[in-house]
BALUM-163750 format. One line per 4 residues: number of its first residue (from 1); their letters; for each residue x, y, z of C-alpha. Coordinates in steps of 0.2 Angstrom, whole numbers, plus 5000, padded with zeros to 4 digits. Layout:
BEGIN
NUM> A> X Y Z ~ ... $
END
This chain:
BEGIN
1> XXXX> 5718 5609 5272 ~ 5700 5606 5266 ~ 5707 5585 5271 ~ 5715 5591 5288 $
5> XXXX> 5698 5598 5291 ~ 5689 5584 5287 ~ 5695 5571 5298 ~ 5698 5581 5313 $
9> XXXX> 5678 5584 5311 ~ 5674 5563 5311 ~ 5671 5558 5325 ~ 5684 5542 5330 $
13> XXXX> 5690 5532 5345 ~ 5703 5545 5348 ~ 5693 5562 5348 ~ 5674 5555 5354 $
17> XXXX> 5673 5566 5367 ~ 5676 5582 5357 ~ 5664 5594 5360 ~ 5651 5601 5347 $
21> XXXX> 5659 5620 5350 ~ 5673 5612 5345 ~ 5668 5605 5331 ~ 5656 5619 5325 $
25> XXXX> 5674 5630 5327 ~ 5682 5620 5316 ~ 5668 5619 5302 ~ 5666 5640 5303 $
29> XXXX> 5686 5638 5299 ~ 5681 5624 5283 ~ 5667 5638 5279 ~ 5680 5652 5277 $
33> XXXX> 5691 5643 5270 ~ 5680 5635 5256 ~ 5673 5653 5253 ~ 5690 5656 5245 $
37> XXXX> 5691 5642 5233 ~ 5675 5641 5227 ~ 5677 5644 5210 ~ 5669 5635 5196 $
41> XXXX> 5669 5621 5194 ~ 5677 5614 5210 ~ 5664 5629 5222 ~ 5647 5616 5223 $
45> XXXX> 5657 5601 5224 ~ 5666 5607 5239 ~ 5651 5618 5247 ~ 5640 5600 5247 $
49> XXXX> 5656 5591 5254 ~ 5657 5604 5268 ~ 5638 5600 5272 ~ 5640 5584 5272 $
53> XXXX> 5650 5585 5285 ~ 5638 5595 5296 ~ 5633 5576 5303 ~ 5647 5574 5316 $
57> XXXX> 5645 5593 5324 ~ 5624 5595 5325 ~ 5615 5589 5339 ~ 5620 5575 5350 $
61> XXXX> 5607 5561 5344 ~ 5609 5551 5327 ~ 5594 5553 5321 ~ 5594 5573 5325 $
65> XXXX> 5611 5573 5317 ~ 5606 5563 5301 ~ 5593 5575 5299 ~ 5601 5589 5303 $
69> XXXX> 5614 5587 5291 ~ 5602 5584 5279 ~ 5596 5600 5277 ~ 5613 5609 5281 $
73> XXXX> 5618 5598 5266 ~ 5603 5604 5254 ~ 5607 5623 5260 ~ 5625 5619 5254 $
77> XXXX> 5619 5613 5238 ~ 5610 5629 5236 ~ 5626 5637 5228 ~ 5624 5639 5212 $
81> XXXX> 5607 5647 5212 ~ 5614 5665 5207 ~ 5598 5676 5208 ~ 5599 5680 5229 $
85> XXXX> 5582 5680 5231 ~ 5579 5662 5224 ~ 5593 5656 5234 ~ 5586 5662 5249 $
89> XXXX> 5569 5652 5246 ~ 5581 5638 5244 ~ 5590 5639 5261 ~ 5570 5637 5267 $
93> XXXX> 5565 5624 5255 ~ 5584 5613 5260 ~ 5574 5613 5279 ~ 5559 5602 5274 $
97> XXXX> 5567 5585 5281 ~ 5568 5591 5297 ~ 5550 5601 5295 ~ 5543 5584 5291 $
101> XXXX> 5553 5574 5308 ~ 5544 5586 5318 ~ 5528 5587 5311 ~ 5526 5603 5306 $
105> XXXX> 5517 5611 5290 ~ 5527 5608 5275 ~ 5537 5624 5267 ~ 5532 5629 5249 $
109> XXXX> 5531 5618 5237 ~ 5539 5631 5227 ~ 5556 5630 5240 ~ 5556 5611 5240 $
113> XXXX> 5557 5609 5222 ~ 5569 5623 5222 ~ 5580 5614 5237 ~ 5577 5597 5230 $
117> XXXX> 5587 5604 5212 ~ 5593 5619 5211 ~ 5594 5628 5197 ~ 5613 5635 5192 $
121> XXXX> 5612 5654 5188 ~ 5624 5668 5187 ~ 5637 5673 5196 ~ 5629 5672 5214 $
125> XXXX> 5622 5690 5222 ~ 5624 5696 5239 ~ 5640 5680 5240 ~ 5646 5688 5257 $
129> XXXX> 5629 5687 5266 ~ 5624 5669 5261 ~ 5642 5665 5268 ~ 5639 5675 5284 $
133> XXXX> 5621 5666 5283 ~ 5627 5648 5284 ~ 5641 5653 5295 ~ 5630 5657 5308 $
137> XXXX> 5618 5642 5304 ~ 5632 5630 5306 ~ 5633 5638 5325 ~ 5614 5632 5328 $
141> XXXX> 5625 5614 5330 ~ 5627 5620 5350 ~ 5608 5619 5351 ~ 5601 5602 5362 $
145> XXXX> 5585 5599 5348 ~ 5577 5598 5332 ~ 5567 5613 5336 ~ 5578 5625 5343 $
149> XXXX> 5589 5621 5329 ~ 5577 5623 5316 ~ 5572 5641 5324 ~ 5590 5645 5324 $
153> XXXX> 5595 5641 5309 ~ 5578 5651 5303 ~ 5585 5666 5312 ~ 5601 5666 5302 $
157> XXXX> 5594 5672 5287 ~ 5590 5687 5294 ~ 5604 5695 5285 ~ 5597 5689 5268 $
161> XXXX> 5581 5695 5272 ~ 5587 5711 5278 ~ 5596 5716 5258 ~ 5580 5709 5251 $
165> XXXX> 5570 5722 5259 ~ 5561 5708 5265 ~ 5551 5712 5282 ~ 5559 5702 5298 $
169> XXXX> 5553 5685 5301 ~ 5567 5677 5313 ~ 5575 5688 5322 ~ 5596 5687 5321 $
173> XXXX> 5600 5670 5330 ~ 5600 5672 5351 ~ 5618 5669 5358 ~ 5616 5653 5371 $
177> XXXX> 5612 5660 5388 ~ 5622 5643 5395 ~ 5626 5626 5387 ~ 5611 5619 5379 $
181> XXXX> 5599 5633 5382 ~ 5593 5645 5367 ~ 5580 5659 5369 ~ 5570 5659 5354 $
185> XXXX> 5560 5677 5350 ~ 5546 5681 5361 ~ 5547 5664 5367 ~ 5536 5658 5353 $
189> XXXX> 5544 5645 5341 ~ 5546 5653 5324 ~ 5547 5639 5316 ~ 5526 5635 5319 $
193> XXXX> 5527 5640 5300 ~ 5540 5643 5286 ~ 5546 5659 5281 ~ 5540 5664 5267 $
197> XXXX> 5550 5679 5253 ~ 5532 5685 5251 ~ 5532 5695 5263 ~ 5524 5713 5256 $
201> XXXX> 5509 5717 5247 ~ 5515 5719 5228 ~ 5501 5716 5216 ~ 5487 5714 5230 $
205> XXXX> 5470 5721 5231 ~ 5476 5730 5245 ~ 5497 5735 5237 ~ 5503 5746 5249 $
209> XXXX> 5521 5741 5244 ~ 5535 5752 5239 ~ 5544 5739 5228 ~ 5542 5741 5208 $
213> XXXX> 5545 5725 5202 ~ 5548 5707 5207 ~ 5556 5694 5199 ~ 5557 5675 5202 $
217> XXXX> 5560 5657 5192 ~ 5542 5652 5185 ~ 5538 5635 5194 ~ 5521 5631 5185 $
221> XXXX> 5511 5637 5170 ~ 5493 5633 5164 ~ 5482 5641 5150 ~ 5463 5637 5152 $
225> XXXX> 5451 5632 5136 ~ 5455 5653 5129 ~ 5473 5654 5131 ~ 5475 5666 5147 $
229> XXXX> 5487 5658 5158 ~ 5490 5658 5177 ~ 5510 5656 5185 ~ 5516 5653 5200 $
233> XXXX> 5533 5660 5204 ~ 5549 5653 5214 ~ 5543 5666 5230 ~ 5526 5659 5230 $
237> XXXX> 5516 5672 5222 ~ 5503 5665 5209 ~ 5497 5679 5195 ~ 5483 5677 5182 $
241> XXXX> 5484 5684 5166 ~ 5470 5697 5162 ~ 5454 5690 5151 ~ 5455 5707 5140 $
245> XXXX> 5475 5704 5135 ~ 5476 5702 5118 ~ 5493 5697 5119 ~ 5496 5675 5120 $
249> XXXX> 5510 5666 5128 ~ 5515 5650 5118 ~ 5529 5644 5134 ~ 5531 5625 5130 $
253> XXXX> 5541 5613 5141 ~ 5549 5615 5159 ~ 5542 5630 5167 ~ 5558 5633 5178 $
257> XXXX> 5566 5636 5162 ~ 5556 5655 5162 ~ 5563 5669 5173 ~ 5549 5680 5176 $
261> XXXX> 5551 5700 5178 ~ 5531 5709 5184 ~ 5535 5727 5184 ~ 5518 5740 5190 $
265> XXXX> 5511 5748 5172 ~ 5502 5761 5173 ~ 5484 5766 5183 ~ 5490 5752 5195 $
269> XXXX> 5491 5737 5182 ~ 5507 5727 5180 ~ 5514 5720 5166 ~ 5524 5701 5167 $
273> XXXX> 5538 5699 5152 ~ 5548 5682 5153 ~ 5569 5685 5151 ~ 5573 5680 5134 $
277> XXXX> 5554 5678 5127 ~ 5543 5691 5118 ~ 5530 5697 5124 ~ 5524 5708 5137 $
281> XXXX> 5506 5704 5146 ~ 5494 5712 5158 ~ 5490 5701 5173 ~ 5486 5704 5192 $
285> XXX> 5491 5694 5207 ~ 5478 5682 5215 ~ 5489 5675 5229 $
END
């Protein structure tokens, strides 16, 4: 089937004139199908096949559609990311390509190094969502421009951001008003600047957030001259270690190696453990 699927998606002397409903039909059917299948070991290797082939539906142009598939091709490659939250700052880091062809501030560096390799996990959370997430980005193909598709296929993840408990950023994606046309929120573009997954207060000066804990992939560690060290997570947020811990982290190597759990402590302090590392420390949040 998945073969079937494939070659009635490539565009050829017979079919040129097919149109990119059409097409976006057909990948929604490779999508469901695929979400049946994907089973280790064959599930990534097909999910980056099927976004591969997101270059014949997208928007009309090459150079749209070569970028385009680019990032529907990274989002794909997402996969294997289990925790939901990181996977969802992969689906932002994956649009960077087409951030960068229209000039717009970069994501986080944190979601581009996720996008660019990402790190296989666990079973995957919240699997139905991320399918219904991609499903409706791969319908953001009907959309004439990069920046309509890229507000589009921001809106998608609503769903995600929804079961996160993250506040809304896109609003669920606009059905076309008629061929070509997409009414972004408010009229006002959302994709002026990526989302980010940081979207409440936790561990702020000014915590007004009702969530206990958070917990993320360490991207980066550094210790200054007396041992306290400062982290910055997959989600963006950076935390510093107090001065008047007496507990020392001794991490070595790759930082994305460490999944990091900061739960509140008590009087308003919060405590940072690393999975699988002793150790429990006393840090606050500086960004």
């Amino acid at each position: 089937m998945l073969r079937q699927i494939q070659d009635e998606l490539r565009p050829t002397s017979c079919n040129p004139c097919v149109d990119r409903r059409t097409r976006n039909r057909k990948m929604r059917t490779a999508l469901n199908f695929l979400s049946r299948v994907t089973a280790p070991p064959f599930g990534r290797s097909l999910l980056i096949l099927l976004g591969m082939t997101t270059s014949v539906m997208v928007a009309g142009s090459p150079v749209q559609a070569r970028t385009q598939d680019q990032v529907m091709s990274r989002a794909f490659g997402c996969a294997d990311i289990g925790d939901a939250r990181l996977w969802l700052d992969c689906y932002y880091g994956a649009a960077q390509p087409l951030r960068v062809a229209l000039g717009l501030r970069p994501a986080s560096a944190a979601q581009i190094a996720l996008a660019q390799s990402p790190p296989a996990g666990s079973a995957p959370q919240a699997a139905d969502i991320r399918e219904s997430v991609l499903s409706d980005a791969t319908r953001c193909g009907e959309l004439d421009g990069d920046r309509k598709w890229l507000d589009c296929y921001y809106a998608a993840a609503q769903p995600m951001r929804a079961h996160l408990n993250l506040p809304p950023a896109p609003q669920p994606p606009q059905p076309l008003q008629k061929k070509g046309e997409y009414v972004s929120p408010q009229n006002v573009p959302i994709s002026n600047q990526a989302p980010s997954n940081t979207g409440d207060s936790f561990g702020l000066s000014n915590d007004s957030s009702r969530s206990t804990s958070v917990t993320a992939r360490m991207m980066s560690f550094k210790f200054n001259r007396k041992g306290i060290f400062t982290v910055t997570l997959s989600n963006g947020e950076i935390w510093r270690q107090l001065s008047g811990d007496t507990s020392f982290a001794h991490w070595k190597g790759d930082a994305q190696q460490y999944m990091v759990r900061v739960n509140r402590g008590l009087l308003g302090s919060y405590n940072l453990e690393v999975r699988n590392s002793p150790g429990m420390y006393k840090v606050h949040r500086v960004q």
